[in-house]
Backbone as CSV, one residue per row, in Angstrom:
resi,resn,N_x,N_y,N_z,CA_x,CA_y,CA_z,C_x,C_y,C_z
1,UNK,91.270,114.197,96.000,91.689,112.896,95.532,93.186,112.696,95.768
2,UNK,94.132,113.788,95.269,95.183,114.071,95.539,95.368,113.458,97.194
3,UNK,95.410,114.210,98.290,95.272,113.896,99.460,95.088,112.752,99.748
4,UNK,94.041,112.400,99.653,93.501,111.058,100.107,94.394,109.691,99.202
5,UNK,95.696,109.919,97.903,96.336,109.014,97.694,97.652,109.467,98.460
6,UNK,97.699,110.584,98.890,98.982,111.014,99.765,98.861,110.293,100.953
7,UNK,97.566,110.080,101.806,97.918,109.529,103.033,97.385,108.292,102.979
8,UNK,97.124,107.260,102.039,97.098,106.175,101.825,98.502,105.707,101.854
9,UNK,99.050,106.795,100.733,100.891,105.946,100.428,101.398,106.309,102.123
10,UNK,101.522,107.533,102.691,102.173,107.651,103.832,101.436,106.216,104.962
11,UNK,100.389,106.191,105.300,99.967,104.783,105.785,100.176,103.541,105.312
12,UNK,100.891,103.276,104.581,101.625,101.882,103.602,103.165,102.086,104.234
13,UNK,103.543,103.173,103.954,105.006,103.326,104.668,105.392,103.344,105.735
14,UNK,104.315,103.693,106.510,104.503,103.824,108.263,104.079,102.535,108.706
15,UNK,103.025,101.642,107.808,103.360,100.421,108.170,104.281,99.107,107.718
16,UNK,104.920,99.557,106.653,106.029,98.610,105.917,107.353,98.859,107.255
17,UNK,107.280,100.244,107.491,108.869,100.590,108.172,108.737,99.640,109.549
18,UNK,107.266,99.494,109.774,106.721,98.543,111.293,107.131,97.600,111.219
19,UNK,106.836,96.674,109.833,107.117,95.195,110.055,108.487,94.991,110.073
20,UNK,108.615,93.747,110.552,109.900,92.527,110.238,110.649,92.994,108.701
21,UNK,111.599,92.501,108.612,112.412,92.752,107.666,111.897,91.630,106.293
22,UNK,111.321,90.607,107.411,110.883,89.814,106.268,109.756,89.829,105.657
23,UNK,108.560,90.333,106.582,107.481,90.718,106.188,107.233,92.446,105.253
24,UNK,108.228,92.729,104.999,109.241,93.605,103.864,108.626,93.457,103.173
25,UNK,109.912,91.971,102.610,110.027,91.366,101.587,108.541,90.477,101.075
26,UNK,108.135,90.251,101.585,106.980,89.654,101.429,105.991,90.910,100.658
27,UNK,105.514,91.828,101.622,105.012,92.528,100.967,104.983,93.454,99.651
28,UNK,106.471,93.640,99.747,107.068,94.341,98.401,106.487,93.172,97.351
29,UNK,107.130,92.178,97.438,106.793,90.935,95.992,105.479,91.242,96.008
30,UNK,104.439,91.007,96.634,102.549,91.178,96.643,102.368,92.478,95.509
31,UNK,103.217,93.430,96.038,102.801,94.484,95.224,103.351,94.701,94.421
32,UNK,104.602,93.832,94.271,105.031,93.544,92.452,103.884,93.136,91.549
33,UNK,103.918,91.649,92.308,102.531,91.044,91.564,101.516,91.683,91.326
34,UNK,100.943,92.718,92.054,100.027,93.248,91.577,99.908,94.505,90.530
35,UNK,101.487,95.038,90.458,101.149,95.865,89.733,101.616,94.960,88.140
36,UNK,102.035,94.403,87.828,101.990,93.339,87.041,100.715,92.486,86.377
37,UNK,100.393,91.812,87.475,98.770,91.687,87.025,97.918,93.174,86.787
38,UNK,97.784,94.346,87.446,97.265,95.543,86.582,97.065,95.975,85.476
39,UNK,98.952,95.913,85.026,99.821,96.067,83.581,99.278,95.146,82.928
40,UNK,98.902,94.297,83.167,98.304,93.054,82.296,96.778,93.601,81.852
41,UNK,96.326,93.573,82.989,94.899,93.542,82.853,94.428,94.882,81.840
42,UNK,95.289,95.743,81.805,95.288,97.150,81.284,95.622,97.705,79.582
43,UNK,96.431,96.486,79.480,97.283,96.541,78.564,98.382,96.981,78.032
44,UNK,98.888,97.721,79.305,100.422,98.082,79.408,101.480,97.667,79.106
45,UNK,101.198,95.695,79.442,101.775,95.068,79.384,101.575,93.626,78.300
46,UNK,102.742,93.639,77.593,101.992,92.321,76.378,101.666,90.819,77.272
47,UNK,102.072,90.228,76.560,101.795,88.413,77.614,103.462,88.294,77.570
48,UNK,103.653,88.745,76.233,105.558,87.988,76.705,106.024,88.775,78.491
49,UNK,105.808,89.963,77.965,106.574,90.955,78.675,105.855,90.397,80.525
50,UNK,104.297,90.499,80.633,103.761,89.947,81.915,103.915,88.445,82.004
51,UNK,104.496,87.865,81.419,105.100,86.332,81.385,106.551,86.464,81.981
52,UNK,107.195,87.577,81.239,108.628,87.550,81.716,109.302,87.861,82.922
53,UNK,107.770,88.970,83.161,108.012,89.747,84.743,107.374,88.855,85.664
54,UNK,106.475,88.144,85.761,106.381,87.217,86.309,106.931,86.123,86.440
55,UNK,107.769,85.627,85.820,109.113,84.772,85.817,109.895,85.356,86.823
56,UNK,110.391,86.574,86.924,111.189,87.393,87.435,110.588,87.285,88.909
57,UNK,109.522,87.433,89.187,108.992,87.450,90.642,109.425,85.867,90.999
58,UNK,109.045,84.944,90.389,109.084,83.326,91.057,110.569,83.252,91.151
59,UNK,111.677,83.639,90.613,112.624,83.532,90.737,113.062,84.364,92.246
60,UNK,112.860,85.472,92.626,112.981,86.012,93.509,112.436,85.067,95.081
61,UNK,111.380,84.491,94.344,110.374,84.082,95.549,111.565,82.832,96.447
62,UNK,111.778,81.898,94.855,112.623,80.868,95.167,113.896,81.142,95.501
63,UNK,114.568,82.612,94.882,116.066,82.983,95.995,115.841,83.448,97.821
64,UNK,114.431,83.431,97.960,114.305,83.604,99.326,114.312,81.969,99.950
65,UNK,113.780,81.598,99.235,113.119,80.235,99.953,114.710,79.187,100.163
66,UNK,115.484,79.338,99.066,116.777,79.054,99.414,117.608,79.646,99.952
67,UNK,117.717,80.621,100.479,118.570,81.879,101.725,117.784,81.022,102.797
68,UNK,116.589,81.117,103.224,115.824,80.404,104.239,116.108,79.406,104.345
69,UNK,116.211,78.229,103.463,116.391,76.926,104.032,117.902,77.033,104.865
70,UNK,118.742,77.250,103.742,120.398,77.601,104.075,120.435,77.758,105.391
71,UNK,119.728,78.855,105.673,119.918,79.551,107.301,118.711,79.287,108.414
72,UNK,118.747,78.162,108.416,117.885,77.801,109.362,115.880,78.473,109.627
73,UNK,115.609,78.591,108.623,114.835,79.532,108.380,114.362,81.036,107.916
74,UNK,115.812,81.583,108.848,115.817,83.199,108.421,116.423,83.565,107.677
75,UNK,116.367,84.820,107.508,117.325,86.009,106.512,118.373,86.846,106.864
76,UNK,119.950,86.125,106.421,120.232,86.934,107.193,121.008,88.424,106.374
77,UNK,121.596,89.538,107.492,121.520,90.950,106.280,121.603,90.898,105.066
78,UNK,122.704,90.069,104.584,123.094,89.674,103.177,122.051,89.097,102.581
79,UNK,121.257,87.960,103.279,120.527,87.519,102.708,119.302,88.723,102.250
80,UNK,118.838,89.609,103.081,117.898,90.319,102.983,118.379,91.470,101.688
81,UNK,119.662,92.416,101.380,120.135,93.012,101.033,119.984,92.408,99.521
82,UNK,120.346,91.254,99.237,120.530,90.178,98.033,119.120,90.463,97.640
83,UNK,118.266,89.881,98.066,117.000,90.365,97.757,116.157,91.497,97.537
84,UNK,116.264,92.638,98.389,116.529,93.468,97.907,116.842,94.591,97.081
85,UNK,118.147,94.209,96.601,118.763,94.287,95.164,117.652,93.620,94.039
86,UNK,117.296,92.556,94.176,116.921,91.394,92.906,115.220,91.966,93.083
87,UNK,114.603,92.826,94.117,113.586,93.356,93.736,113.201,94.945,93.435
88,UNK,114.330,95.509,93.743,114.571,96.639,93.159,115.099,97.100,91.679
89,UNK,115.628,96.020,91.192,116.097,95.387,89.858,114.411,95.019,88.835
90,UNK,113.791,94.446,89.331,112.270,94.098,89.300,111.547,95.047,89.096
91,UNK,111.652,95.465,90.221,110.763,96.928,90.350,110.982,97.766,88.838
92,UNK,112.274,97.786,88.737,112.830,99.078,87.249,111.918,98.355,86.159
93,UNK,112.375,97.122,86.016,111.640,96.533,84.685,110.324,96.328,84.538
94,UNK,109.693,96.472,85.603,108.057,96.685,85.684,107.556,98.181,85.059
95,UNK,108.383,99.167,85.832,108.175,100.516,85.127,108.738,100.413,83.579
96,UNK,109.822,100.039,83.453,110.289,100.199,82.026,109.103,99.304,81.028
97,UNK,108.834,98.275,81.381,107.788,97.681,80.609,106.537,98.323,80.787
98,UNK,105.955,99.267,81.513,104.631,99.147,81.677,104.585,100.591,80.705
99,UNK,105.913,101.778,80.559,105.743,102.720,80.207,106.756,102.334,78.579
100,UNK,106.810,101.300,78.335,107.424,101.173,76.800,105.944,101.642,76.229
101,UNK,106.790,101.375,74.610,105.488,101.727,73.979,104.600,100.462,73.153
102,UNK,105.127,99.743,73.526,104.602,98.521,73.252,102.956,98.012,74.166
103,UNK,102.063,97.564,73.299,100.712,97.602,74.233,100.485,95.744,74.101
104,UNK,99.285,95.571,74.964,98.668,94.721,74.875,97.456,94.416,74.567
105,UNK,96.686,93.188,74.530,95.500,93.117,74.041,94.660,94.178,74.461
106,UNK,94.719,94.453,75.982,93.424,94.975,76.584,93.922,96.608,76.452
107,UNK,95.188,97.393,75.315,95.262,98.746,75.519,94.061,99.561,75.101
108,UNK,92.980,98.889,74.447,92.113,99.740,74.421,90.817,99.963,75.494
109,UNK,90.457,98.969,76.466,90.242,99.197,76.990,90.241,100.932,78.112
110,UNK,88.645,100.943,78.254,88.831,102.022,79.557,88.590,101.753,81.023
């Protein structure tokens, strides 16, 4: 089982390092969202807290979408780096919320 999540993650990475810089970013947010909706579904996460982190993603979504308009469509380093930052920032508070000790409806769930 071990294994077989080792070369799943190594096949996620060998194809993230493939894409575009923007198709990155794209993908990273997807798998924000999803581990968010998880935390939710699980009860890891309360409604404030998967309300708040999901706030946090649309905000990100919309600092791309305004770097993009700005620049003629693309991203440029700064722009990408900025983002970046603001989902690696994301990323922490997803772990910090999902491993507080605070639960949600569905913590009893199995």
């Amino acid at each position: 089982m071990r294994k077989a999540i080792m070369a799943a993650l190594a096949a996620t990475l060998t194809v993230s390092a493939a894409l575009p810089a923007t198709a990155q970013v794209n993908l990273r947010q997807r798998n924000q969202e999803r581990r968010i909706d998880a935390g939710d579904r699980s009860g890891k996460l309360t409604r404030v807290e998967s309300a708040r982190l999901k706030a946090q993603q649309r905000s990100i979504e919309r600092l791309e979408a305004r770097q993009r308009a700005r620049h003629g469509g693309r991203l440029t380093s700064a722009d990408k780096r900025m983002i970046h930052d603001r989902q690696a920032q994301a990323d922490r508070a997803i772990t910090h919320q999902k491993h507080d000790s605070q639960r949600g409806r569905n913590h009893l769930k199995l």
